[in-house]
C-alpha positions as CSV (number, residue, x, y, z in Angstrom):
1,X,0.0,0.0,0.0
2,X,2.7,2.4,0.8
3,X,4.9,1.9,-2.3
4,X,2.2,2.1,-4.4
5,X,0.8,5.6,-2.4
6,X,4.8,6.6,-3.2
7,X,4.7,5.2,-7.1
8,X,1.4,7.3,-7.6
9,X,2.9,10.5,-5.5
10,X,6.4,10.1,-7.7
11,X,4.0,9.8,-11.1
12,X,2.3,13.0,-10.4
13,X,5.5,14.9,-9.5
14,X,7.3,13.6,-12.6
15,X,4.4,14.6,-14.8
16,X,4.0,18.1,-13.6
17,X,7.5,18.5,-14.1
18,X,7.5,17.5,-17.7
19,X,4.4,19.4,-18.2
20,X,5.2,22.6,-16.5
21,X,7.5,25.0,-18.2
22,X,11.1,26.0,-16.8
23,X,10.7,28.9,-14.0
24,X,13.0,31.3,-14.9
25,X,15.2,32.0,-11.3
26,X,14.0,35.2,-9.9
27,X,16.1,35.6,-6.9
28,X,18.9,37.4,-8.6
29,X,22.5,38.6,-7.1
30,X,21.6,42.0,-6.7
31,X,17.8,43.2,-4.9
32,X,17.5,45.9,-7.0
33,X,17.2,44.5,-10.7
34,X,15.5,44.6,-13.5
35,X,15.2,41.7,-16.0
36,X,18.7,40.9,-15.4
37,X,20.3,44.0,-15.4
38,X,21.3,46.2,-12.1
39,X,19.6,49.8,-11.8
40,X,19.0,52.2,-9.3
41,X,15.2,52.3,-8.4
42,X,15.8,56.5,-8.5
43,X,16.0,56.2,-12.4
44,X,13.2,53.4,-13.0
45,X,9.9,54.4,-13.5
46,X,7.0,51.2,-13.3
47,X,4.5,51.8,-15.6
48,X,2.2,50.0,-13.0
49,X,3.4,51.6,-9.9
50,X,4.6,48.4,-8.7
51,X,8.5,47.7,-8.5
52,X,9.9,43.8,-8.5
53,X,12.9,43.4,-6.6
54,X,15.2,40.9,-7.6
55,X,15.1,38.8,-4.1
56,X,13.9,39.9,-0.6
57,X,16.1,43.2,1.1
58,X,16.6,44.8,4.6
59,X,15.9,48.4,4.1
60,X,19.5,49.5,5.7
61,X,20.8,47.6,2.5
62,X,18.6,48.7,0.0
63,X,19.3,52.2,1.2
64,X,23.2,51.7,0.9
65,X,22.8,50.1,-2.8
66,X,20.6,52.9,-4.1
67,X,23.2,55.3,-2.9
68,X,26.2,53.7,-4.3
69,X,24.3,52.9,-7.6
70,X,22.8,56.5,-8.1
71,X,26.2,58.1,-7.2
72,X,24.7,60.6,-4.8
73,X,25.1,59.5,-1.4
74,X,22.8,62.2,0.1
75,X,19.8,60.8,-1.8
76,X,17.1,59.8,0.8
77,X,15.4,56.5,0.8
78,X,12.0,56.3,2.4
79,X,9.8,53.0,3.2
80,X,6.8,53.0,4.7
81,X,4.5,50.4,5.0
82,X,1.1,49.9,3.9
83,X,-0.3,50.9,7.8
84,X,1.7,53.8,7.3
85,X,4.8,53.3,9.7
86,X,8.2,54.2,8.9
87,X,10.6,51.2,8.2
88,X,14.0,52.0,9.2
89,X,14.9,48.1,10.5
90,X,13.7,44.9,8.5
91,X,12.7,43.4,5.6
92,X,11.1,45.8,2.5
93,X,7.5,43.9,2.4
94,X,5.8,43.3,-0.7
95,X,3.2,46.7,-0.9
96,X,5.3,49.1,1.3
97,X,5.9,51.8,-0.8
98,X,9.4,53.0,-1.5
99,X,10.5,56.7,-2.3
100,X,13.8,58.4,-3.5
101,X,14.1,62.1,-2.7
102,X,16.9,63.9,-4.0
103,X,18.5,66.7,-1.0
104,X,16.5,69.6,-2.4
105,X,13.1,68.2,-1.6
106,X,12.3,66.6,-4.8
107,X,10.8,62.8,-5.5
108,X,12.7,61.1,-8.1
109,X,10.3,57.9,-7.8
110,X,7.9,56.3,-5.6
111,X,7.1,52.6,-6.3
112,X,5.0,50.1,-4.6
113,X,7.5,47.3,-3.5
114,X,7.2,43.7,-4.8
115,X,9.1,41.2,-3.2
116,X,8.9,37.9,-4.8
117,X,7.6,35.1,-3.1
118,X,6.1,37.8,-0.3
119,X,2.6,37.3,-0.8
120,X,2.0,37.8,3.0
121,X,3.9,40.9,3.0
122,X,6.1,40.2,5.5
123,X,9.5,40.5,3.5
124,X,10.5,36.8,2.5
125,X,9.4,33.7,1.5
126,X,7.5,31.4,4.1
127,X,4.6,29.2,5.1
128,X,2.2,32.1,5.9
129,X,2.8,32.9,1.5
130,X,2.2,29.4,1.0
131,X,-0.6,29.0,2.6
132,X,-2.1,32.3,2.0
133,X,-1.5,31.5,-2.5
134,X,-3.1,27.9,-1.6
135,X,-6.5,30.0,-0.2
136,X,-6.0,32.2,-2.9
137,X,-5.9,28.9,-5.7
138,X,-8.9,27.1,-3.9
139,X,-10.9,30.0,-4.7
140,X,-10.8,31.1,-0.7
141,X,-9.2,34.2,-0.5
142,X,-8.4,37.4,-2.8
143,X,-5.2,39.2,-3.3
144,X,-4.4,42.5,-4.6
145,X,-1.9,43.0,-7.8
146,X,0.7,43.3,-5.4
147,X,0.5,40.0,-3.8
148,X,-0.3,38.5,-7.2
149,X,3.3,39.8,-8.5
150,X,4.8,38.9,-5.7
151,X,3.4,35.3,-5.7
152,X,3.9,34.9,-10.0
153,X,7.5,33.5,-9.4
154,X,7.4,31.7,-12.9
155,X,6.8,35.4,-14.5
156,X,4.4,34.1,-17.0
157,X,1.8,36.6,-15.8
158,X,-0.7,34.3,-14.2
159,X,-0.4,33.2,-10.5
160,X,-0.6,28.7,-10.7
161,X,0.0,25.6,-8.9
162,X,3.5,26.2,-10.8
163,X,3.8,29.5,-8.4
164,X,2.9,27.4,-5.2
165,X,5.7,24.8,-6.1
166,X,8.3,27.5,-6.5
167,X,7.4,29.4,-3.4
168,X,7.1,26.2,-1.1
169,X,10.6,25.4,-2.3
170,X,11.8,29.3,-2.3
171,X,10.4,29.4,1.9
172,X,12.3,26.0,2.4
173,X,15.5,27.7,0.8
174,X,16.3,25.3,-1.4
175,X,15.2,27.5,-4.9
C-alpha cells in the first residue's frame, strides 16, 4: 500500500515537471534589478506603480545600494508600510511603498515594493505565503496586484499551482 501511495505521489511529481515550463530563477544577485540588469530604483519608472525586486532586502541595504548605484550618497530613501509606519529596521514587504528624494526636496520615484515570493507581505518567503496562495488557488481568498506579482515567481503573468511549487521550495530555501 505504501509503495504504491509513493509510485502514484512520484507519477504525479514527474508529470507536472515534464508538463510545467522551466521557471526562470527570480532571486537574482543583486535586490534591485530589472530583468537581469542592475539599476538604481531612483531612475526606473514602473508603468504599473509596482516595483519587482530581484530577491527579498533589509531596508539598511537597500538604502546603501541605491546610494552607491545612483552616485549621490545624500539621496534619501524612504519605506513605509502599507499601515503607514516608517521602516527603518527589516525586511522591504511586498506593498510598502518605497521613495527616493533627492536633497533639495524633490521625489525622483515612488514605487509600490514587490518582493517575490512575499505574498503575505512580511519581507521573505515562508509558510504564511504558502498558505495564503493555496486559499488564494482554492478560490478562498483574494489578493491585490501586489500579492499577485509577488506570488507569480514563474513570471508568466498568471499566479498557478506552478507558483505554489516554487514558493514552497523558495520558503524551504532550497530554490
Amino acid at each position: 500500500m505504501f509503495l504504491r501511495n509513493l509510485r502514484k505521489k512520484s507519477a504525479v511529481l514527474l508529470l507536472l515537471a515534464l508538463l510545467l515550463p522551466a521557471a526562470e530563477p527570480v532571486f537574482t544577485s543583486g535586490a534591485v534589478s530589472v530583468q537581469g540588469r542592475d539599476r538604481p530604483l531612483a531612475v526606473i519608472k514602473a508603468p504599473d506603480g509596482l516595483y519587482r525586486f530581484g530577491k527579498p532586502v533589509t531596508v539598511p541595504d537597500l538604502r546603501k545600494q541605491l546610494a552607491d548605484q545612483s552616485g549621490n550618497p545624500s539621496l534619501h530613501v524612504s519605506v513605509v508600510s502599507r499601515s503607514g509606519e516608517r521602516r527603518t529596521q527589516g525586511y522591504v514587504c511586498t506593498g510598502d511603498s518605497v521613495s527616493a528624494v533627492l536633497p533639495d526636496g524633490k521625489a525622483v520615484s515612488e514605487v509600490t515594493a514587490v518582493i517575490p515570493g512575499d505574498p503575505a507581505r512580511c519581507g521573505k518567503p515562508g509558510a504564511e505565503g504558502c498558505a495564503l496562495l493555496y486559499r488564494y488557488l482554492a478560490g478562498q481568498y483574494g489578493l491585490a496586484d501586489d500579492q499577485l506579482a509577488a506570488a507569480d515567481l514563474d513570471r508568466n503573468g498568471k499566479v498557478g499551482t506552478a507558483d505554489l511549487l516554487l514558493l514552497k521550495k523558495a520558503a524551504a530555501g532550497s530554490f
